[in-house]
Each structure stands twice: as C-alpha cells, then as structure tokens.
Residue, then its C-alpha position, 0 to 999 in steps of 0.5 A: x065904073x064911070x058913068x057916061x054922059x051926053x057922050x055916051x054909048x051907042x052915041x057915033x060921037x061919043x069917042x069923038x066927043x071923049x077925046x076932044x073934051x079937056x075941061x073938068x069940071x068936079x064938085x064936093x059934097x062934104x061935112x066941113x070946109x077946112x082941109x082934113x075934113x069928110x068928102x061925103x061925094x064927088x061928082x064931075x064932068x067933062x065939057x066943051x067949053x064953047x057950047x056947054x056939051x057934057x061929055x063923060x060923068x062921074x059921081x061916086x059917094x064916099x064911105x064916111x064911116x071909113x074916112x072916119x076911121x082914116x082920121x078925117x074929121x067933120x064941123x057939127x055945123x056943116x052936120x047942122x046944116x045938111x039937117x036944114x037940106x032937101x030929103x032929095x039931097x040927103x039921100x044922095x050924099x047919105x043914102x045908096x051905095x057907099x064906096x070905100x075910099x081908095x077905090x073912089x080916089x082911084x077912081x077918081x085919078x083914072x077919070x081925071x086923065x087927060x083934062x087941060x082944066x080942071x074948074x071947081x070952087x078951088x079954094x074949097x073943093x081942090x084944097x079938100x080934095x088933095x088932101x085926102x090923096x096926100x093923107x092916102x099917100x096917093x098922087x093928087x090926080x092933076x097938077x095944081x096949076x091946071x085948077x081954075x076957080x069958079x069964083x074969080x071967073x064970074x067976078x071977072x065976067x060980072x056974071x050972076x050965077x043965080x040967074x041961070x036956071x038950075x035943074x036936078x038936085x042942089x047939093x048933089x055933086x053931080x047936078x051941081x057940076x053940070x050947073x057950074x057947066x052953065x054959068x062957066x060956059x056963059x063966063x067964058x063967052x062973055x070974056x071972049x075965052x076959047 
C-alpha cells in the first residue's frame, strides 16, 4: 500500500487535500537511459501547484533480478555510476524490500488515477516507464498527453534549479520528487501558470 503524505491520516484535511490534488509528480531511479532498460525505483507525489503542499506519496522499489529475467537490460555505466553515488543512495534503490514487478505497475496504475498533470523528466523517466507496462502488456497509467516535462519548464521560467535547497536523499526517487515539487512550483509562479 501506498504511503501518505502531508495529506495524511488523522489529518481533517487529508480527504480534502486527496481530492483536489491533480498534479503528479513521479521519479525513476534506474540502470540505464534508454527505453527497455532496468527501473530499480519509483517514487511519486501529488501536489498543489500553487503552494507546493504534497499530498499522497508513493515510493516502491522494483525487483531487479525479476526485470532481469523479463528481458530488461541495464548500461555498465549507468552501473558504474551508481558505484560513485552515496551509501545513503544505494541502500535505497538496492537495499530493503524488492517488490515483484506486476505489483508495483499495478500499483503504480492505481496511485495514478485522477491526476490532471503528470511531471517528470519525460524524455526520460515517461519514455522508461511506459515501456515496462507495454512490455507487461498492461495499459500505461496516463495518456501521454497529460505528461509535462520538467526540463522545458525551467528553460521557459529561466529558473536555476540548482539554487533551490534540496533536503533528504539525492537519487532517492522520492526525495527527488518532493524536490522537482520545489523548483516546478517557483516555475509555475514565475510564468504566472494557475
């Protein structure tokens, strides 16, 4: 099951929260770049775009030896260079529960209904993702149209993300996510997008 967020229980707000919320924003963490390549996680979360509240969370770590044996490959320098990464990001991605790879997808699918937007690094992260449900046979979880792209959005705000403080793991899928949350947000604002 899901985890949850700053819209979480025991929170009054919390279904109020749930249900306004249509952004998505969702992260991979993976063993290459190109389309067929291993997912080792992902995280998402919802959000409001205006003030940067985060609502449900997700972060669920794939079974690499499974997508392995499914014929999803890896790049020895995507390998090479999680060797270079934090111990705090390798147990992460490596470490901990590994959860076979239908169920995330399904998973995955479930979290995603509802959204309006879903933003990512999507010449990367949308293009790695729908390949895994297309290999399944599964139905992608959003149409492709509703995918925005994190990289043309900060060219068109002229914002550097570097500047804006990131907190908790770097290459964790889900601390990335809640700090592309930050700098999409301060975009947004800036390009006076409601």
């Amino acid at each position: 099951n899901y985890q949850m967020g700053g819209a979480g229980r025991g929170n009054p707000a919390s279904y109020f929260l749930r249900k306004i919320m249509k952004d998505l924003m969702f992260d991979l963490e993976t063993l290459g770049s190109k389309s067929g390549d291993i997912i080792l996680q992902i995280g998402a979360c919802y959000f409001d775009r205006n003030t940067g509240a985060i609502g449900k969370i997700f972060c669920r770590n794939m079974d690499m030896c499974e997508s392995e044996r499914l014929g999803f490959t890896h790049s020895l320098d995507t390998v090479k260079w999680w060797c270079w990464q934090t111990k705090d990001a390798q147990r992460s991605v490596f470490e901990g529960e590994m959860t076979p790879v239908v169920d995330v997808l399904i998973e995955f699918y479930e979290f995603c209904k509802g959204l309006d937007e879903a933003w990512s690094h999507s010449t990367f992260d949308q293009n790695l993702l729908f390949a895994y449900y297309e290999k399944m046979g599964m139905e992608i979880p959003f149409h492709y149209k509703r995918g925005s792209d994190l990289r043309t959005l900060t060219k068109l705000a002229k914002i550097d993300f570097k500047s804006i403080k990131r907190e908790g793991i770097h290459h964790n899928g889900l601390d990335d996510c809640l700090y592309q949350v930050k700098y999409t947000v301060e975009c947004l604002r800036k390009l006076n997008v409601k």
